[in-house]
C-alpha positions as CSV (number, residue, x, y, z in Angstrom):
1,X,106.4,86.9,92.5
2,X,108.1,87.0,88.9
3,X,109.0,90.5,88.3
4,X,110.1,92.0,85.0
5,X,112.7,94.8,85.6
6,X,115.9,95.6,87.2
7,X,115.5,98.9,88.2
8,X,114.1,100.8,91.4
9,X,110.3,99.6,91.3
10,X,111.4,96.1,90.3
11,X,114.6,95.6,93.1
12,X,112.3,96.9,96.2
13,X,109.5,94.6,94.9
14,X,112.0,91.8,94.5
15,X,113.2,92.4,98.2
16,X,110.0,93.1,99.9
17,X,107.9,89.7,98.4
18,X,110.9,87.4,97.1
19,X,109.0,83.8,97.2
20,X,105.6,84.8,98.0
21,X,102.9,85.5,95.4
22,X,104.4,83.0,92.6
23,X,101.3,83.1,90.8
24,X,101.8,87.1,90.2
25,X,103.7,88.4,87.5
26,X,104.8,92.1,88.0
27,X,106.2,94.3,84.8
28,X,108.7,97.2,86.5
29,X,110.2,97.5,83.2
30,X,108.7,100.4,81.2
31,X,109.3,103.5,79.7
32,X,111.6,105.2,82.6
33,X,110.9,109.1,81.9
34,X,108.0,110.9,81.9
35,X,109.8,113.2,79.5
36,X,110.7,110.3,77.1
37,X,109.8,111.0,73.5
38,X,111.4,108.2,71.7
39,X,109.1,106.0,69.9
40,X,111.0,102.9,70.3
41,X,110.7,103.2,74.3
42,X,106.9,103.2,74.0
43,X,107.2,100.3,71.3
44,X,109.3,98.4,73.2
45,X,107.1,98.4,76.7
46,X,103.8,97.7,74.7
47,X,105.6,94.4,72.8
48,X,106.5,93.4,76.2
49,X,103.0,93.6,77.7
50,X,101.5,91.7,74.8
51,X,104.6,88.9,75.4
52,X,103.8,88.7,79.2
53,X,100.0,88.5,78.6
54,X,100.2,86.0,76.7
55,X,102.3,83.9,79.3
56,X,99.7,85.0,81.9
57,X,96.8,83.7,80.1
58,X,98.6,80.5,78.8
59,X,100.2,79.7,82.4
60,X,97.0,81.3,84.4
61,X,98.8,83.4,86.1
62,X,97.7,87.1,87.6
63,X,99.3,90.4,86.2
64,X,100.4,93.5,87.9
65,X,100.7,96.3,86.0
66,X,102.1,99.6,87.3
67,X,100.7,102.9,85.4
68,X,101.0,105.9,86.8
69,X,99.2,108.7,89.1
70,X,101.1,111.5,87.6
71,X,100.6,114.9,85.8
72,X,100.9,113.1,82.8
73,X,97.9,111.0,82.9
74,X,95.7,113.1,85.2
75,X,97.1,116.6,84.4
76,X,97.3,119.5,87.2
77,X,93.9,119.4,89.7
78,X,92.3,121.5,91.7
79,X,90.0,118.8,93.2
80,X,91.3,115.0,94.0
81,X,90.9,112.9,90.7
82,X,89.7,109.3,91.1
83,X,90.5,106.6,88.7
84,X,86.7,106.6,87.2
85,X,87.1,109.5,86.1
86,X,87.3,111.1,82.4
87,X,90.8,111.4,81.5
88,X,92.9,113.4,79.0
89,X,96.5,112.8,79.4
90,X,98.8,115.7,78.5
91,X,101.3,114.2,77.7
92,X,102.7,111.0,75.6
93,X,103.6,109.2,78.4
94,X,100.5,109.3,80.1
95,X,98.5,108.5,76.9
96,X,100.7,105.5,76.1
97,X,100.1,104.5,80.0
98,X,96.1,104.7,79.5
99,X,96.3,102.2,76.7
100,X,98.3,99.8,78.0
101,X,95.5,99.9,81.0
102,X,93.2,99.6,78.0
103,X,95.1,96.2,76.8
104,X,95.6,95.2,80.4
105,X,91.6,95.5,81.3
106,X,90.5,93.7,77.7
107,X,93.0,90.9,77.8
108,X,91.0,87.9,79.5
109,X,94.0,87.9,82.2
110,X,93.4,88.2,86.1
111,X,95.0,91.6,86.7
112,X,95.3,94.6,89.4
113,X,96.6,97.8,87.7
114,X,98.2,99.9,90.1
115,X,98.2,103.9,89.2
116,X,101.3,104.9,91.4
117,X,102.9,108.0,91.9
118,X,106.3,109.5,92.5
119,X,107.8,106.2,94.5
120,X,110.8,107.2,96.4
121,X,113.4,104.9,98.4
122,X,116.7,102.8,98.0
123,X,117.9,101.6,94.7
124,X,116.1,105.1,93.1
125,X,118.0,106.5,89.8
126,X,120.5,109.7,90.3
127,X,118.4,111.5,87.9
128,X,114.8,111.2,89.7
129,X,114.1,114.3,91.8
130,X,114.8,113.4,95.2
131,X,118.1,112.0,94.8
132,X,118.5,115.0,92.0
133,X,117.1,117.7,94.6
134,X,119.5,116.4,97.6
135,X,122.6,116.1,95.4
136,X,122.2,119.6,93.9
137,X,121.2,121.2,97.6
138,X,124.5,119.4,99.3
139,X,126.2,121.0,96.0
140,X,125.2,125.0,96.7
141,X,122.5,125.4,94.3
142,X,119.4,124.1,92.8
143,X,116.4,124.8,90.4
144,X,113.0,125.2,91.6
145,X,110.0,125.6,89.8
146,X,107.6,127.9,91.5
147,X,104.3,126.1,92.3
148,X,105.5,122.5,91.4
149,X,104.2,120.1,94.0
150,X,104.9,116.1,93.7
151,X,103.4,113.0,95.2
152,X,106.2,111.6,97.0
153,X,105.2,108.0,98.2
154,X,107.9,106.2,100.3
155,X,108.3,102.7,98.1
156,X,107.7,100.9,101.3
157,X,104.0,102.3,101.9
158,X,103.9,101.0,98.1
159,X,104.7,97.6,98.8
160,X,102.8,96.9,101.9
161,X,99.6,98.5,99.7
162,X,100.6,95.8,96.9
163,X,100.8,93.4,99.5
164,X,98.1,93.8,101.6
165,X,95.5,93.8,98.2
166,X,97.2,90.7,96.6
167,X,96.5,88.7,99.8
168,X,93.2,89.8,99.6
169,X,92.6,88.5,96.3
170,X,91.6,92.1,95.2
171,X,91.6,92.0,90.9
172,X,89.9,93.5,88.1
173,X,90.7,97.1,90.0
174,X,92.5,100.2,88.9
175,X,94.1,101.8,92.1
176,X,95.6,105.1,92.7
177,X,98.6,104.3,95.0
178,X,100.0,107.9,96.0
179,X,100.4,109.5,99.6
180,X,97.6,111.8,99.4
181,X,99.4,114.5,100.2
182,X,101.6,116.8,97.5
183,X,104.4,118.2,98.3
184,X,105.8,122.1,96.7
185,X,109.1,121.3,95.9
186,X,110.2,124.4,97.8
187,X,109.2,122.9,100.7
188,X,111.4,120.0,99.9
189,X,114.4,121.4,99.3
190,X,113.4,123.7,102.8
191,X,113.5,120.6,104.5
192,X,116.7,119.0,102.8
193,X,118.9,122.0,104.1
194,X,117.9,121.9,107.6
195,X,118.7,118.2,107.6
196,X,121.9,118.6,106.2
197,X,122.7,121.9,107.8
198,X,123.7,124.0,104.6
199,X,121.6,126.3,102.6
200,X,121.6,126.6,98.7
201,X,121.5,129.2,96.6
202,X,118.3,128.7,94.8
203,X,117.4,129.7,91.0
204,X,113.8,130.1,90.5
205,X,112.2,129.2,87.4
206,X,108.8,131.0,87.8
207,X,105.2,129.3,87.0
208,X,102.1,128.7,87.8
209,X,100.9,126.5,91.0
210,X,101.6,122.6,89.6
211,X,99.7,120.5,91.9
212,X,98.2,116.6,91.1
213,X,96.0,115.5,93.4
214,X,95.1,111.7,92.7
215,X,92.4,110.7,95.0
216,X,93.4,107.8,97.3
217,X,89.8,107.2,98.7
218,X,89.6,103.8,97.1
219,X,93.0,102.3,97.8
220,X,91.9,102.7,101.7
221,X,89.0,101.4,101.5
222,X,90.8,98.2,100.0
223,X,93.6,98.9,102.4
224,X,92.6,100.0,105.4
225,X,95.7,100.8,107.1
226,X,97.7,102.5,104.0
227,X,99.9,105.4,105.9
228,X,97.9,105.3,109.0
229,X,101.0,105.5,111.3
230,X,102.3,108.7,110.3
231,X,100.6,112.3,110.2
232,X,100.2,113.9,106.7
233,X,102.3,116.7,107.8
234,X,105.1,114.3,109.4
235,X,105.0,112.7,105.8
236,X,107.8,114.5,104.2
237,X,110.1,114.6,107.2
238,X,109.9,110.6,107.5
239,X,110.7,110.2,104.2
240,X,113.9,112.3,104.3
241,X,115.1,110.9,107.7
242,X,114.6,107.6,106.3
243,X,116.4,108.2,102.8
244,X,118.7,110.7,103.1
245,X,121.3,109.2,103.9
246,X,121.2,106.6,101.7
247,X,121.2,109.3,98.8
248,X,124.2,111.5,100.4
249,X,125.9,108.2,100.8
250,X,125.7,107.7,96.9
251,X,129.3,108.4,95.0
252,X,129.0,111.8,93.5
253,X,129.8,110.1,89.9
254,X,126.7,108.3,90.1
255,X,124.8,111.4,88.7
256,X,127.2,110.9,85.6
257,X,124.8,107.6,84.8
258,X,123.1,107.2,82.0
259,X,119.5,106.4,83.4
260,X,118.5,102.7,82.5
């Protein structure tokens, strides 16, 4: 597998495929912030879509693009959301994601796009939430906003979903690739301090309940055993036994890094 990137998405990918797929060209090198606002970021990932398709359509070679299963395309749900759905992304992120789907779907070029959600794992950035939420628990206090809930999806569940649909030859799709099952961010930090023995003061930023519920109903039909092994409410716990001390063992002057 090519892959474009050399940030969190792109090293995991790069360690859990190396060799195989080398007819599969993977972009993990866009816009890194939900929040971002700059112009230039969105400018830049769109000129670097049209440069890959091109090589994909000149070398025949399939594309996978990784949009997102976020608030910011799908906005807070009550129900699940599926990917046929009517969307009307809140924010500009998740508008500039739908129309890079748009140039993705229209280009001519064999393609899976891959809707994922809050990935977490090795290589992650200091200032994405998990690593954010563990450093600022171990250091006595941490922000919470009432109600927020987030998709966490270990990157590993991730890779054996890309996996498993690339061997199948599965293309032309848009997939939701989330756990299914949102976490409150209260709940997170809950479980950080008993795993690390401590508990932080906490500052709560009140609000009102911030779920985003992206339906996963198709990615198991097209992968049957996605996060079969583990209970949804064993989900969380796994992911922190796993990870947690790969974040603690971080330097603290990481958090000091600009995010690439």
């Amino acid at each position: 597998m090519r892959i474009i990137g050399d940030g969190f998405l792109a090293r995991n990918l790069t360690e859990a495929f190396g060799d195989r797929f080398p007819d599969v060209t993977t972009i993990a090198s866009g816009v890194s912030s939900t929040a971002t606002t700059a112009v230039s970021e969105y400018d830049r990932e769109a000129r670097l879509l049209y440069e890959v398709l091109d090589a994909c359509r000149l070398d025949g070679r399939r594309l996978l693009f990784l949009s997102t299963a976020s608030f910011s395309l799908y906005g807070f749900t009550d129900d699940e959301v599926s990917e046929t759905g009517p969307l009307r992304p809140p924010t500009a992120y998740g508008r500039h994601k739908l129309a890079l789907e748009s140039v993705v779907r229209s280009s001519g070029v064999e393609h899976l796009i891959l809707r994922v959600s809050h990935a977490v794992g090795r290589h992650q950035r200091p200032h994405q939430l998990l690593p954010t939420l563990v450093r600022h628990v171990s250091e006595g206090e941490v922000t919470v906003h009432q109600g927020a809930h987030r998709d966490l999806l270990d990157v590993r569940d991730l890779a054996h979903a890309v996996g498993s649909m690339l061997e199948d030859g599965v293309h032309g799709e848009v997939v939701n690739v989330a756990s299914g099952v949102p976490q409150s961010v209260d709940a997170v930090v809950t479980a950080i301090e008993e795993r690390l023995g401590v508990t932080a003061r906490r500052v709560h930023r009140p609000g009102p309940t911030a779920v985003t519920r992206a339906s996963v109903e198709r990615l198991r039909r097209l992968v049957p055993d996605f996060r079969t092994a583990i209970p949804d409410q064993d989900y969380l716990g796994a992911l922190l036994d796993a990870y947690l001390p790969y974040y603690t063992a971080q330097p603290r002057d990481l958090a000091a890094l600009p995010a690439r």
